[in-house]
Backbone as a printed PyTorch tensor [residue, N CA C, xyz], in Angstrom:
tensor([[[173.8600, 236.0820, -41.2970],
         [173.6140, 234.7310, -40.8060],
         [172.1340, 234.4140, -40.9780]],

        [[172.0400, 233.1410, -41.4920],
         [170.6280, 232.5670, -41.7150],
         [169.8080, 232.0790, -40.4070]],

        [[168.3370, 232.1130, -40.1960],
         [168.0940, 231.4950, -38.8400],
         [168.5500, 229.7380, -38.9210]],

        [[168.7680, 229.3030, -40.0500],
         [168.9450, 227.7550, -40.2230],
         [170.5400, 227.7720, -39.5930]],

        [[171.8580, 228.9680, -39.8020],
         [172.5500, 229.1560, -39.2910],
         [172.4630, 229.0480, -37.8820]],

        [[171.7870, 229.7340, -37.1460],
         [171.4120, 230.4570, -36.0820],
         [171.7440, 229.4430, -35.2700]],

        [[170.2410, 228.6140, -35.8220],
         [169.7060, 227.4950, -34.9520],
         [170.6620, 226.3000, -34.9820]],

        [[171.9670, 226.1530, -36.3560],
         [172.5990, 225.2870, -36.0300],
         [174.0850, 225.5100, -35.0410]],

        [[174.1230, 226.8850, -34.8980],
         [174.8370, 226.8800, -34.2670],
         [174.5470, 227.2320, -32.9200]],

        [[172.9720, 227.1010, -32.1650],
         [173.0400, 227.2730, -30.9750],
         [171.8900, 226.3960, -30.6480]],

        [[171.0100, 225.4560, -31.6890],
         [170.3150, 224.2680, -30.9970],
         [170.8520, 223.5380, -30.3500]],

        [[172.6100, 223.0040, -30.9990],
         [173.0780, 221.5720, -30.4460],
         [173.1610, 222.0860, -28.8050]],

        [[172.7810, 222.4940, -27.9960],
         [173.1550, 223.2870, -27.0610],
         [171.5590, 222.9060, -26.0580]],

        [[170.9260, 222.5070, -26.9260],
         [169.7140, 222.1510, -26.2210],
         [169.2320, 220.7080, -26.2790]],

        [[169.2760, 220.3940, -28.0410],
         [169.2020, 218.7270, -28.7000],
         [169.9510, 218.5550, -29.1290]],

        [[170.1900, 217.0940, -29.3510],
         [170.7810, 216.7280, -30.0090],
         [170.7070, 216.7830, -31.7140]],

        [[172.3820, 216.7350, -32.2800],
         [171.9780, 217.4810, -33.6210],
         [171.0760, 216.5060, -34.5370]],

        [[171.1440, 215.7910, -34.2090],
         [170.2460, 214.5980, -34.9550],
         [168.7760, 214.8020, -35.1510]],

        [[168.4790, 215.1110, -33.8520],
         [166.8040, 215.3830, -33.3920],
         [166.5350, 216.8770, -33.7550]],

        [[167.3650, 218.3360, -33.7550],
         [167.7460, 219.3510, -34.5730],
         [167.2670, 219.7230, -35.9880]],

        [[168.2570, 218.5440, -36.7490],
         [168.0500, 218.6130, -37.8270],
         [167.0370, 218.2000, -38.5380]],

        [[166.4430, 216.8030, -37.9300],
         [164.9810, 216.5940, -38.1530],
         [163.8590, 217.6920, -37.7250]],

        [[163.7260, 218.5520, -36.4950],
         [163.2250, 219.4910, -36.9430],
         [163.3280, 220.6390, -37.1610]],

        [[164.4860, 221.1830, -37.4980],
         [164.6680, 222.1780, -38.1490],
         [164.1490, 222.2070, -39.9250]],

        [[164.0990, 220.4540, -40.4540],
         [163.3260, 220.5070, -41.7510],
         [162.1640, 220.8940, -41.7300]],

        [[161.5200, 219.7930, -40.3380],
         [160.3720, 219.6000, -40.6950],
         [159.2470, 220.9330, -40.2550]],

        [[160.3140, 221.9990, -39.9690],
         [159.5780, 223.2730, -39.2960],
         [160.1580, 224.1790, -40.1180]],

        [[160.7960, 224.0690, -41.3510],
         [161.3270, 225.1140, -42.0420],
         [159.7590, 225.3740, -43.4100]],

        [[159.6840, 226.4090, -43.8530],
         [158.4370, 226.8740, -44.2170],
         [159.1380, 226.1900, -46.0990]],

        [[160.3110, 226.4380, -46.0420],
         [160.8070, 225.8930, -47.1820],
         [161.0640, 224.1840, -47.9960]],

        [[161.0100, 223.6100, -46.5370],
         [160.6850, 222.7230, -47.1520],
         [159.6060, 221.7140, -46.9430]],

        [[158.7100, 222.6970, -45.9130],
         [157.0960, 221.7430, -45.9300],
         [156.5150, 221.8520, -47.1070]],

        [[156.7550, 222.5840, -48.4400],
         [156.5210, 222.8510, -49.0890],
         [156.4900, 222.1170, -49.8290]],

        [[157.7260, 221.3160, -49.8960],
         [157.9140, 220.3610, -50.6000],
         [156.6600, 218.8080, -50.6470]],

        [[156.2420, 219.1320, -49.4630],
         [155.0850, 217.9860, -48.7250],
         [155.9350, 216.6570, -47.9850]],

        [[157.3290, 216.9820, -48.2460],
         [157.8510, 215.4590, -47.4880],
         [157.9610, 216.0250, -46.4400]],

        [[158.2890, 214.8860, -45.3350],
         [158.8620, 215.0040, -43.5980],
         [160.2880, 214.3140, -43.6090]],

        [[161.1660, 214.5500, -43.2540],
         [162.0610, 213.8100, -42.6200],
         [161.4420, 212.7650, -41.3270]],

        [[161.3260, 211.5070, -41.4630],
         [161.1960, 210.4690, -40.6220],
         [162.1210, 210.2260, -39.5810]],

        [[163.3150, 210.2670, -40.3760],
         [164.2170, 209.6380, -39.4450],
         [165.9860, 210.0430, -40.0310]],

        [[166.3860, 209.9850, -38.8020],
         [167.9620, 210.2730, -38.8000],
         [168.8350, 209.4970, -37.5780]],

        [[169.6710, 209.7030, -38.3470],
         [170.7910, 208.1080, -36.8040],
         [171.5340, 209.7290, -36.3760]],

        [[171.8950, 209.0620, -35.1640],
         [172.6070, 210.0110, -34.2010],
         [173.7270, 210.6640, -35.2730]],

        [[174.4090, 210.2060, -36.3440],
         [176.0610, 210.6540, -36.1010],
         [175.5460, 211.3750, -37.7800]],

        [[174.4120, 211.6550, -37.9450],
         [173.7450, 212.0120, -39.1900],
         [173.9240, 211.5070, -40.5630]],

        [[174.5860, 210.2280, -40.7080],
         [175.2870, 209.8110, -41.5620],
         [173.9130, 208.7380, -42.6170]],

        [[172.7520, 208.8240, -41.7980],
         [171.7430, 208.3840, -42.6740],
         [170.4870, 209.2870, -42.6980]],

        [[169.5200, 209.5770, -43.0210],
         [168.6520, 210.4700, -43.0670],
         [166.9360, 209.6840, -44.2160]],

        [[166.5400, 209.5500, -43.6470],
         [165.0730, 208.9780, -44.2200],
         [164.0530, 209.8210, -44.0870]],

        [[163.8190, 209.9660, -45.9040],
         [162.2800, 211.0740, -45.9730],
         [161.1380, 210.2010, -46.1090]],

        [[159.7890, 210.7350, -45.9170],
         [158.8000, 210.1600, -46.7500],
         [157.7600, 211.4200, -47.4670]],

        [[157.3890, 211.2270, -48.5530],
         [156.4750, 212.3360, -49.0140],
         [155.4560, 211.4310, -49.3220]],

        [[154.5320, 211.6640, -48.9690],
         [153.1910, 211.6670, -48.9970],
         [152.3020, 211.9600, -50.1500]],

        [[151.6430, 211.2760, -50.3310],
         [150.8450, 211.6960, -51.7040],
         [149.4830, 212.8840, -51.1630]],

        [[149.3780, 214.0260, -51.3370],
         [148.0420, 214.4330, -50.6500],
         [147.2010, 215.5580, -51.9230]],

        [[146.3750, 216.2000, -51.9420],
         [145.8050, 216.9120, -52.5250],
         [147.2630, 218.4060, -52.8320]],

        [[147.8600, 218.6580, -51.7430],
         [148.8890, 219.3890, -52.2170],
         [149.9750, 219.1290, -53.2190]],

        [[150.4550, 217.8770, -53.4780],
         [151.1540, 217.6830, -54.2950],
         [150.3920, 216.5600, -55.7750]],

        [[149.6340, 216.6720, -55.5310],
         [148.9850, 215.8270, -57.0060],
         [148.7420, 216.9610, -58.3050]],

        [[149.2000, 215.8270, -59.1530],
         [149.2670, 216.7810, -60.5420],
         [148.1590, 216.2940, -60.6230]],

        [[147.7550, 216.7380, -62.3990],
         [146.9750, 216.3420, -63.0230],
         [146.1960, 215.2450, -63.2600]],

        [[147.2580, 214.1050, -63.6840],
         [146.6830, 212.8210, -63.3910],
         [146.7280, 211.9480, -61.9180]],

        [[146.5130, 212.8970, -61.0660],
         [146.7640, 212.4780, -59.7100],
         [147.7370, 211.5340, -59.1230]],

        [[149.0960, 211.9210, -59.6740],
         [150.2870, 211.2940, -59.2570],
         [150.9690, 212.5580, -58.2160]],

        [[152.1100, 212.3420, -57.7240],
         [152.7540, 212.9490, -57.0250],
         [153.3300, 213.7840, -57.8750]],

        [[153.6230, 215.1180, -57.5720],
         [154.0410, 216.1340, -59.1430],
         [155.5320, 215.8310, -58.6680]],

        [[155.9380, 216.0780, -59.9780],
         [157.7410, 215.7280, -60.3470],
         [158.0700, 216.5640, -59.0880]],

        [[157.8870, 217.8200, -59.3020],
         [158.4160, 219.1370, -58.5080],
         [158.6130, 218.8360, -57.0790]],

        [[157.4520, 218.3130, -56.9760],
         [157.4940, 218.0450, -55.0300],
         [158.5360, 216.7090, -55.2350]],

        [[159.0670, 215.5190, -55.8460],
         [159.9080, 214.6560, -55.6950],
         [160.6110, 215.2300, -56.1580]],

        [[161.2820, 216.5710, -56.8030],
         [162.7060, 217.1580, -56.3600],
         [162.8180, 217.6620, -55.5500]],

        [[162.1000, 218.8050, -55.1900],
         [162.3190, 219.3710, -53.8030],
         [162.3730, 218.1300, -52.6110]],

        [[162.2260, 217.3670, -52.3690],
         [162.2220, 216.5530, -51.1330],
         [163.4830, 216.1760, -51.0740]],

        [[163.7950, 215.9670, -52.6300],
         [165.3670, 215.7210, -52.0130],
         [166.7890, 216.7500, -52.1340]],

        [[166.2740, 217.6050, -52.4160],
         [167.3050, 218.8040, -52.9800],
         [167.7570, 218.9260, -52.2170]],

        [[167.7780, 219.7620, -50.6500],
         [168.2800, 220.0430, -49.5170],
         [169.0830, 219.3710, -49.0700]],

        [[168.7210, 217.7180, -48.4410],
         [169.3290, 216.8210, -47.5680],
         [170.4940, 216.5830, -47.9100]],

        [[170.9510, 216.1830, -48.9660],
         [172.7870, 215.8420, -48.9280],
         [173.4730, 216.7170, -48.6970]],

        [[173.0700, 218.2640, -49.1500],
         [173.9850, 219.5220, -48.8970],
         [174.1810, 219.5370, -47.1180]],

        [[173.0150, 219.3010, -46.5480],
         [172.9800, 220.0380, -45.1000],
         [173.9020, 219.0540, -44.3990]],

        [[173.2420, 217.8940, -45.0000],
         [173.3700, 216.2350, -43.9620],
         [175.0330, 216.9780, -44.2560]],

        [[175.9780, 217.0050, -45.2880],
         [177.5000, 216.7780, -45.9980],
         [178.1990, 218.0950, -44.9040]],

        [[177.5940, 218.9360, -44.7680],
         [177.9200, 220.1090, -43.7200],
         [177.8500, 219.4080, -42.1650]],

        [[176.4580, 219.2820, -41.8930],
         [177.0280, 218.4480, -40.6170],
         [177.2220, 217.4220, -40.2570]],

        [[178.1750, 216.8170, -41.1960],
         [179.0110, 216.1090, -41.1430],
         [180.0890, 215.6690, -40.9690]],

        [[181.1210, 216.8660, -41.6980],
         [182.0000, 217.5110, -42.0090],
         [182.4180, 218.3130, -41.0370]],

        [[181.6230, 219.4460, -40.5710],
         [181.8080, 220.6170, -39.7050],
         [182.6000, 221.7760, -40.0710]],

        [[182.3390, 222.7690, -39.7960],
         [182.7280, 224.1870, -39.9390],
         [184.0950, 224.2370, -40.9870]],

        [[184.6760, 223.5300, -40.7060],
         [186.1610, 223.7410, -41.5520],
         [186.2630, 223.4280, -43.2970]],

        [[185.0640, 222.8380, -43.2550],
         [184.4080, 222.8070, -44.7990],
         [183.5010, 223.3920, -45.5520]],

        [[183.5600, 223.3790, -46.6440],
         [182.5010, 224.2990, -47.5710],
         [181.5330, 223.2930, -48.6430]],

        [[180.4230, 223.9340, -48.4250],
         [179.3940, 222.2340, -49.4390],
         [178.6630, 223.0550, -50.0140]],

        [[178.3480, 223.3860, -51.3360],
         [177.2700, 223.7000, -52.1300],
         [176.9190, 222.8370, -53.0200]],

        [[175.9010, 223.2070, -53.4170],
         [175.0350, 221.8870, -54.4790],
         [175.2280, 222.4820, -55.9430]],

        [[175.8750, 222.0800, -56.6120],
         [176.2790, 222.4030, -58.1770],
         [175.4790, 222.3450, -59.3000]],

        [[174.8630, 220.9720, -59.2960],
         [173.4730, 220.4540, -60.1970],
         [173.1810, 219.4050, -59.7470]],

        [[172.1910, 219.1850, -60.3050],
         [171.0590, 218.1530, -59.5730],
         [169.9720, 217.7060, -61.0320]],

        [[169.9630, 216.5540, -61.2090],
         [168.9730, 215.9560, -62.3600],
         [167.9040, 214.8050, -61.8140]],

        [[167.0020, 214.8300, -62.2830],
         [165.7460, 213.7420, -61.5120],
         [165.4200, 213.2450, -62.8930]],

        [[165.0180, 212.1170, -63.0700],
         [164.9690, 211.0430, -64.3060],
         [163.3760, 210.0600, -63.5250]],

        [[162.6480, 210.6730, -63.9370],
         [160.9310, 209.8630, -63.3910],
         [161.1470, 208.8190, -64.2370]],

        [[160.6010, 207.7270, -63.2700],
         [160.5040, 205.9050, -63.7800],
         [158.9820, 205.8450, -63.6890]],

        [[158.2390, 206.3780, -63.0200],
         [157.2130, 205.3410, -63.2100],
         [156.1180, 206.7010, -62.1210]],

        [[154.8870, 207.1240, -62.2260],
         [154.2040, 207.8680, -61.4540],
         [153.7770, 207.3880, -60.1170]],

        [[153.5300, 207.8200, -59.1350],
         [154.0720, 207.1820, -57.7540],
         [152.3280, 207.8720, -57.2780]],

        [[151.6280, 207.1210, -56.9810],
         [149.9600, 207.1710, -56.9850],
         [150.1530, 206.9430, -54.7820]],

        [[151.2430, 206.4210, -54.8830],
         [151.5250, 206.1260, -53.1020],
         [152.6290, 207.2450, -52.6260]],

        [[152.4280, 206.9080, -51.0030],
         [153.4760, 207.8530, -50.6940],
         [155.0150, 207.1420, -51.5170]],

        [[156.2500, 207.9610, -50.9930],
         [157.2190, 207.5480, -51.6080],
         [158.4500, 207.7060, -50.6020]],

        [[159.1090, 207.1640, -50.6480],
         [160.3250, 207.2100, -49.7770],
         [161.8920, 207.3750, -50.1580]],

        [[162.9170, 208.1500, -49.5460],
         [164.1540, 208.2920, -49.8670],
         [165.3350, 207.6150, -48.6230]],

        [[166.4360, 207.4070, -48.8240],
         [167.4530, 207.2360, -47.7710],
         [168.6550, 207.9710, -48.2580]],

        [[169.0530, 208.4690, -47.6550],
         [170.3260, 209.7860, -48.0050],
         [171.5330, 208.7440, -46.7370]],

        [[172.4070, 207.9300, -47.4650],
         [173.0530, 207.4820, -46.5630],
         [174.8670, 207.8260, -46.8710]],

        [[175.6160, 208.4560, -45.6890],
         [176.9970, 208.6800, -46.2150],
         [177.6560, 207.1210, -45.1040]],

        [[178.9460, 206.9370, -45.5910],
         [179.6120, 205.4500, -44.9080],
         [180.2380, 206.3800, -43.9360]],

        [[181.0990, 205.5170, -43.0790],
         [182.3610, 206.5890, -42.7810],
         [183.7010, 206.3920, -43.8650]],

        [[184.1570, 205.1980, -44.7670],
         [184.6250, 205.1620, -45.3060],
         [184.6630, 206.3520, -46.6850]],

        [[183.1460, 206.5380, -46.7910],
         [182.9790, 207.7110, -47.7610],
         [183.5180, 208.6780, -47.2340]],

        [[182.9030, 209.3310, -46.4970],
         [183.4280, 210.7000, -45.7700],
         [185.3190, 210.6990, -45.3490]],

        [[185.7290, 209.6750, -45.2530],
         [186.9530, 208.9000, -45.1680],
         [187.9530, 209.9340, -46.2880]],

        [[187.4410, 209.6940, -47.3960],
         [187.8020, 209.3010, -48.7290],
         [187.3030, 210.7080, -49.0160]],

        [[186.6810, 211.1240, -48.5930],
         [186.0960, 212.7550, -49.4260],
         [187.3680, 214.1500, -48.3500]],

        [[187.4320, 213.3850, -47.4820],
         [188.2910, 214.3290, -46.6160],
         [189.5910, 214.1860, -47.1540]],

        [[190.4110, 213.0670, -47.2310],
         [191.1300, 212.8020, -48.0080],
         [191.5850, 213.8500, -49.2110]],

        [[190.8590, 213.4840, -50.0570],
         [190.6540, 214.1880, -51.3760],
         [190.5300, 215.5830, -51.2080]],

        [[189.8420, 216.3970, -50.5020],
         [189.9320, 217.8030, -50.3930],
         [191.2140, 218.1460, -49.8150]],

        [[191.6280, 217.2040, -49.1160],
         [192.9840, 217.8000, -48.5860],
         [194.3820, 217.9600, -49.5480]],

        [[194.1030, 216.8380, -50.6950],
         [195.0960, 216.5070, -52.0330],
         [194.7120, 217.6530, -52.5790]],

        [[193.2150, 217.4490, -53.0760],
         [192.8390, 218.5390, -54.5310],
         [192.3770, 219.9200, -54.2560]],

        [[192.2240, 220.4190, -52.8700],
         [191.6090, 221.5550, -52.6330],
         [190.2870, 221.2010, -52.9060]],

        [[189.6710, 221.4160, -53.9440],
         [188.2220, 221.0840, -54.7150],
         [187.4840, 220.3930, -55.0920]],

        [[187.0630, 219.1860, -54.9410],
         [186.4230, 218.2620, -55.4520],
         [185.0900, 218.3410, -55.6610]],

        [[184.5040, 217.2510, -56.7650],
         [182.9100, 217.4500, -56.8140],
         [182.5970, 216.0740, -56.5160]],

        [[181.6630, 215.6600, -55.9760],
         [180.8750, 214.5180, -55.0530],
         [179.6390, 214.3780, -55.8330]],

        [[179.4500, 213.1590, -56.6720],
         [177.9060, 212.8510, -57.1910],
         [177.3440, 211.8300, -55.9090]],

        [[176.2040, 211.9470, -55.9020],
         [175.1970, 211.1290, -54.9000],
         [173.7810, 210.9000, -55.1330]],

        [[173.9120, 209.7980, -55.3940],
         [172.7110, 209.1520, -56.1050],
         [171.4780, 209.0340, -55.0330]],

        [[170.4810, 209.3000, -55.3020],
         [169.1640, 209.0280, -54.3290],
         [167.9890, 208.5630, -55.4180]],

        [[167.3750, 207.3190, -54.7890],
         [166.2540, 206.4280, -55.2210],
         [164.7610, 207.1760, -54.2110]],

        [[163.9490, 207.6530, -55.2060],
         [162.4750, 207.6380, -54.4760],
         [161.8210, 206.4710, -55.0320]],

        [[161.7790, 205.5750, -53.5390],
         [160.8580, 204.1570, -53.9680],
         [159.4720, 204.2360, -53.2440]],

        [[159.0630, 203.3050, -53.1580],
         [157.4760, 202.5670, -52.1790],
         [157.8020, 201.9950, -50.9500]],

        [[157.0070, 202.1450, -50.0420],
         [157.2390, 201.7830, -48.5580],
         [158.7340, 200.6590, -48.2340]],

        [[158.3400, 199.6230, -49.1220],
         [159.4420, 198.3290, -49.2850],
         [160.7490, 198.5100, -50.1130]],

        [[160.8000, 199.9030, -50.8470],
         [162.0450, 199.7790, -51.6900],
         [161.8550, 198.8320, -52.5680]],

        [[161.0610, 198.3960, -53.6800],
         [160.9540, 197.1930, -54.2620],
         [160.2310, 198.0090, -55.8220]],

        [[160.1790, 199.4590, -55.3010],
         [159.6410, 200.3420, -57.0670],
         [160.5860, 201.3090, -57.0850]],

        [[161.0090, 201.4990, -58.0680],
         [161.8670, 203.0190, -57.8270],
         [161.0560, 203.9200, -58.8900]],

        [[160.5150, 205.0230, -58.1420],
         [159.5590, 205.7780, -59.0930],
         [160.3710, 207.0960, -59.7130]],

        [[161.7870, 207.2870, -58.8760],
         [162.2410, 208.3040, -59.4790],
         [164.0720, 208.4520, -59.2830]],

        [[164.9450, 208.7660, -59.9690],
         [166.0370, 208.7210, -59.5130],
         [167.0540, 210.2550, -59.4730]],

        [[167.0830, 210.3160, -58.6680],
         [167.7870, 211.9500, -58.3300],
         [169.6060, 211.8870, -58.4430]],

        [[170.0690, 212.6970, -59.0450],
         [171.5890, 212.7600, -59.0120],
         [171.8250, 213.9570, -58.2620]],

        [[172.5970, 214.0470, -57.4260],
         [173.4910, 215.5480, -56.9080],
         [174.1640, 215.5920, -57.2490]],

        [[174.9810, 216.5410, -57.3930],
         [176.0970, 216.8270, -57.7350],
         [177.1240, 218.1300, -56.8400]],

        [[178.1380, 218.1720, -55.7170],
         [178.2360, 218.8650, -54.9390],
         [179.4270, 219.3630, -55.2910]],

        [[179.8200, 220.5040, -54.6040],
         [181.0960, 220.7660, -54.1270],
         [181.8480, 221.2300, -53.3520]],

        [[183.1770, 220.4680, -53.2200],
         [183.4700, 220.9240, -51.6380],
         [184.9280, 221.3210, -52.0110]],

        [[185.0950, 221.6730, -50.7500],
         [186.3450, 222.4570, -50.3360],
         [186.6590, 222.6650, -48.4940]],

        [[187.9400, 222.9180, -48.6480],
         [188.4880, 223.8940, -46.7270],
         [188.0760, 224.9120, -46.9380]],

        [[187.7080, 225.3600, -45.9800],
         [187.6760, 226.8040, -45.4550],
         [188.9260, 227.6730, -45.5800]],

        [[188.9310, 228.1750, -45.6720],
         [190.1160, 229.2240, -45.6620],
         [189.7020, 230.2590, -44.7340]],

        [[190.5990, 229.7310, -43.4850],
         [190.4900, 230.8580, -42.5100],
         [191.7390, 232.0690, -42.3500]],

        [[191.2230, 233.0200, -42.2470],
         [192.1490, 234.1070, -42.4630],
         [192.1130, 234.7130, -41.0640]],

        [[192.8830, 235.3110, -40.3100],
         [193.1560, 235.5850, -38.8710],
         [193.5130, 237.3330, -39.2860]],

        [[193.1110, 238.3700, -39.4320],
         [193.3790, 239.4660, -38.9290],
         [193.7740, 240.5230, -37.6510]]])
């Protein structure tokens, strides 16, 4: 068991998982790394807002935000957010993942990782027909207003039931 395990299965017990999961990112050594924070999350975790920061840690060369740190910021969040979401009786790994840079981002930058309930609706659904499915999920890194998109991230997941076995 992982301490990210640990803690998700014995924080909700203290916070709420919402407030949890925001800092369980923002205190994980793995993904301060990345230089983003999680800002913000709604109670039922179904939205999740990063911001990364432009600082001396993540500037390349020509003093833009390096590609690397705008993948890592978003690599994590749909896998975890899609788990607790879902809950225990499901399985979520991240399959591939592609980032396509628009434009060098000289400002901080921002993401929204948002699931519907109709989505999650529709994905439960489907695992229950196909056993297996794969889930693409698109994420935009824009500018404070959403009005630049400096980078566009694809996931690509997959899920499944658990298969519980009783001995």
């Amino acid at each position: 068991m992982t301490i990210y395990q640990l803690i998700g299965n014995f924080g909700p017990k203290f916070l709420p998982k919402s407030t949890l999961f925001k800092l369980a990112f923002n205190l994980s050594p793995m993904y301060r790394r990345s230089c983003a924070r999680i800002i913000e999350v709604s109670e039922d975790i179904m939205r999740v807002k990063i911001k990364l920061p432009i600082s001396f840690r993540n500037k390349n060369y020509i003093g833009s935000i390096f590609g690397g740190s705008m993948f890592s910021a978003t690599d994590p969040i749909c896998m975890v957010q899609l788990i607790n979401i879902l809950g225990k009786e499901y399985v979520v790994w991240d399959k591939s993942a592609e980032i396509k840079f628009k434009k060098p981002a000289f400002k901080d930058l921002f993401a929204e990782f948002d699931f519907k309930e109709a989505e999650i609706n529709l994905i439960k659904e489907k695992v229950k027909e196909k056993k297996e499915i794969e889930i693409i999920k698109n994420i935009n890194l824009n500018n404070a207003n959403n009005s630049i998109i400096f980078a566009e991230v694809e996931k690509k997941s997959i899920l499944h039931q658990k298969i519980i076995t009783k001995i």
